[in-house]
C-alpha positions in Angstrom: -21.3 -2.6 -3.4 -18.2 -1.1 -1.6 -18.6 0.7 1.4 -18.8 4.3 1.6 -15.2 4.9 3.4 -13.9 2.9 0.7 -15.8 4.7 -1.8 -14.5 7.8 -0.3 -11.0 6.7 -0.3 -10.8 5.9 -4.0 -12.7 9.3 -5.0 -9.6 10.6 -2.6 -7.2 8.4 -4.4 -8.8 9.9 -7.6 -8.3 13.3 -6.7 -4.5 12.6 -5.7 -3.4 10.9 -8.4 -5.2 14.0 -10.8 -2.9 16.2 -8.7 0.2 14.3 -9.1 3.2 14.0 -12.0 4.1 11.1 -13.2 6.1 9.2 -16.2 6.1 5.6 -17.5 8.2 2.8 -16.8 8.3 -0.1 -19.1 4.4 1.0 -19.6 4.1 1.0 -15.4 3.0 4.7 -14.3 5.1 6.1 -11.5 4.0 9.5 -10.0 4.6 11.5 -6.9 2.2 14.6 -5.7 4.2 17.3 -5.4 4.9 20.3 -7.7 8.3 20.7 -6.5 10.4 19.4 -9.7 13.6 18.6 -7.6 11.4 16.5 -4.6 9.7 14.8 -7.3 13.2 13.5 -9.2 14.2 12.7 -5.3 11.3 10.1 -5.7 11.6 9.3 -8.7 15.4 7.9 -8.7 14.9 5.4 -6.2 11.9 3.8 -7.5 13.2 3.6 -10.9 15.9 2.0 -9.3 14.0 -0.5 -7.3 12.1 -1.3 -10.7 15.2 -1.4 -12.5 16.5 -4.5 -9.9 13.7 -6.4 -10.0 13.7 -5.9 -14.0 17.5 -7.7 -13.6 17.7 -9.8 -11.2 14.1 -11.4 -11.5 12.9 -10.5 -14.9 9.8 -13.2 -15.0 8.1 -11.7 -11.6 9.1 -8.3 -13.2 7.0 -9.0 -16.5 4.3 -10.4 -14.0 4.5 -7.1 -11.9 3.6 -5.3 -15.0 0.4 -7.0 -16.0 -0.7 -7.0 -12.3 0.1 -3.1 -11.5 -1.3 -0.3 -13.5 1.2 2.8 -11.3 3.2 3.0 -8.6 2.2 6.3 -6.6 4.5 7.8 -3.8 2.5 9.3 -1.0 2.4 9.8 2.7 1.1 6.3 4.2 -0.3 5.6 7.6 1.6 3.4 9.2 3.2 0.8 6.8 5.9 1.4 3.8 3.7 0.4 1.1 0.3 -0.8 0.1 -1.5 -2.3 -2.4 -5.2 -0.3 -3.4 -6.9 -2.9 -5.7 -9.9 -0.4 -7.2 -6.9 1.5 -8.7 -4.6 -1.5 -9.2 -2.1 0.5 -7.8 0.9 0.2 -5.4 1.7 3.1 -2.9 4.7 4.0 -1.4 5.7 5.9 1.6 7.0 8.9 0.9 9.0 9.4 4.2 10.5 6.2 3.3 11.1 6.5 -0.1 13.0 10.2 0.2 15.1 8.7 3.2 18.8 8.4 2.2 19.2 5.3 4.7 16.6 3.2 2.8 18.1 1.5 0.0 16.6 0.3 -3.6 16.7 -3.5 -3.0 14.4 -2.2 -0.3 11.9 -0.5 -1.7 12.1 -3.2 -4.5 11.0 -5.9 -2.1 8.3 -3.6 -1.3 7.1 -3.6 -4.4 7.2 -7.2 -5.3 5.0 -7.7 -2.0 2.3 -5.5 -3.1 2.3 -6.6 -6.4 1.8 -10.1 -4.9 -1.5 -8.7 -3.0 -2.5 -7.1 -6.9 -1.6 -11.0 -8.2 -3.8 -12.8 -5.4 -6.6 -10.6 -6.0 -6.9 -10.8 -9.4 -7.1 -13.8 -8.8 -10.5 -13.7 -6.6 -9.0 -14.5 -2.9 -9.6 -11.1 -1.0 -8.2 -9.8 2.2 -10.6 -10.8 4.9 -9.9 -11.0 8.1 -9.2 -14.7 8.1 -7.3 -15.2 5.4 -5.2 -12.3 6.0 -2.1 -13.9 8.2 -1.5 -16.5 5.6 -2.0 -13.8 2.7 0.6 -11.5 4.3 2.7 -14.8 4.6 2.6 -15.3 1.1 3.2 -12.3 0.0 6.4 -12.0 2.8 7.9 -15.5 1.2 7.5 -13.7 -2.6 9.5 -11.1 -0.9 11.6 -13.5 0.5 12.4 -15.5 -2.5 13.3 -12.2 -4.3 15.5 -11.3 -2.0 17.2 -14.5 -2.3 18.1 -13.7 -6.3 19.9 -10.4 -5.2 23.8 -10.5 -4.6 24.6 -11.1 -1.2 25.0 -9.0 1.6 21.6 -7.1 1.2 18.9 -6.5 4.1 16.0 -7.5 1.8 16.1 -11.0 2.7 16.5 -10.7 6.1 13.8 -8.0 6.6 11.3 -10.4 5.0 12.1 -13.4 7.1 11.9 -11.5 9.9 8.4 -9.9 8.9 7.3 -13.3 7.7 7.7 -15.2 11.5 8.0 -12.1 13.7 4.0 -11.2 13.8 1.4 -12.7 16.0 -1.7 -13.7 13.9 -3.6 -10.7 16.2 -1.1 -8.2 14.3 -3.6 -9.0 11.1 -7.1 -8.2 13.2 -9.3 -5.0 12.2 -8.6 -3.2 15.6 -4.7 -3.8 15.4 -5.2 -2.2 11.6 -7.4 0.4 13.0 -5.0 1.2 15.7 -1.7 1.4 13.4 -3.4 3.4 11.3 -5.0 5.9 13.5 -1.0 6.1 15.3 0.8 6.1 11.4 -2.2 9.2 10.5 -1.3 11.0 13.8 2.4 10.9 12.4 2.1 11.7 8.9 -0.6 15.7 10.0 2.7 15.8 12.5 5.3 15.6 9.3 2.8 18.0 7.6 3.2 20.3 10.8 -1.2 20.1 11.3 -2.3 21.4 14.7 -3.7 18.9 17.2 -6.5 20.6 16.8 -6.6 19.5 13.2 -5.4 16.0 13.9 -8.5 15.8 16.4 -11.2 17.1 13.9 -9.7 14.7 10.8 -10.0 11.9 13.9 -13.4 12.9 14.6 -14.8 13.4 11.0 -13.0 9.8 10.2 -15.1 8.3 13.2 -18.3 9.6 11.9 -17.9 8.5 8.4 -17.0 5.3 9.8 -20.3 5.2 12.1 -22.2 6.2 9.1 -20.8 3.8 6.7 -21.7 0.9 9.7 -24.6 2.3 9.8 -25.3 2.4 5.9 -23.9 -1.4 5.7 -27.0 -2.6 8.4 -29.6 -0.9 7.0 -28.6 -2.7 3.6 -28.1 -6.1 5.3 -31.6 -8.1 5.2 -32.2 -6.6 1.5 -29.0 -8.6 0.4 -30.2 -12.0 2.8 -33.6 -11.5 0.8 -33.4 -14.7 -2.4 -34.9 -13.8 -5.3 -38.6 -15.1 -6.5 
């Protein structure tokens, strides 16, 4: 059974995505939260774009991409540009990112293709434990890679991912350098929202505890799932 911060961030999820607008793509759901119309196109247009790129240039992973995915969901992220969230089957992208004029399609496109690579390799039973996860992100970097490759020349999406692919230490993949990124990219994204630091310190605080009490949930549970049936 998942634990209860992950339970608590799908119900989250849930809640989000009931919030949010949306249309389909080739059958892909793309959706933004926000009830302002002219934000929401803002989002929109780049990843159709992205989608559309992929769709062009790379039409087999493309038709993969749509079996693995279910929606595409821009939102404010802690610390990284996208992510894949498996219980929903869904890839998230950074808003900030997303609505910043300087990033460009075949961008957010490579993006996407790595995250739908994470959706691909779980599908397909491998997870994202701790000790597989340098050589996960590695494959999903040289998917990115070789898409890049397809575009015409002159793009950053090729670069970017060979860069990404040898430029992290195999530490950069551990639980406390996760837990540190996020808890710096969640400090950033209540300061975009313009939260207090008194709020930032109580969402800190009530994330700790449900952490402790998840930890605490997951030993109580431990020698019942050691125990072998009669």
């Amino acid at each position: 059974m998942p634990r209860l911060s992950v339970r608590l961030d799908v119900l989250l999820d849930r809640i989000g995505l009931c919030m949010s607008r949306g249309h389909r793509i080739d059958g892909l759901w793309v959706g933004c939260l926000t009830s302002d119309k002219e934000k929401r196109l803002m989002a929109f247009d780049p990843v159709e774009e992205a989608l559309g790129l992929i769709k062009r240039h790379d039409p087999l992973r493309y038709d993969r991409l749509r079996r693995d995915l279910v929606r595409i969901w821009v939102f404010l992220l802690a610390g990284n540009w996208g992510e894949y969230r498996h219980p929903l089957r869904m890839c998230v992208l950074d808003e900030r990112v997303v609505l910043d004029e300087a990033t460009r399609s075949e961008q957010i496109a490579s993006t996407i293709v790595h995250e739908a690579t994470h959706a691909r390799l779980m599908r397909r039973g491998i997870g994202y434990e701790g000790a597989l996860r340098a050589r996960i992100e590695a494959v999903c970097f040289r998917r990115q890679r070789a898409f890049a490759a397809r575009l015409p020349p002159g793009g950053a999406a090729q670069e970017d991912a060979q860069r990404r692919l040898t430029g992290y230490p195999e530490e950069f993949w551990t639980d406390a350098s996760f837990r540190e990124r996020r808890d710096q990219g969640a400090a950033e994204v209540f300061h975009y929202l313009g939260m207090s630091e008194t709020f930032t310190r109580n969402a800190f605080r009530l994330a700790a505890l449900v952490r402790r009490v998840g930890d605490f949930i997951e030993r109580l549970k431990a020698p019942f799932r050691r125990r072998r049936p009669f």
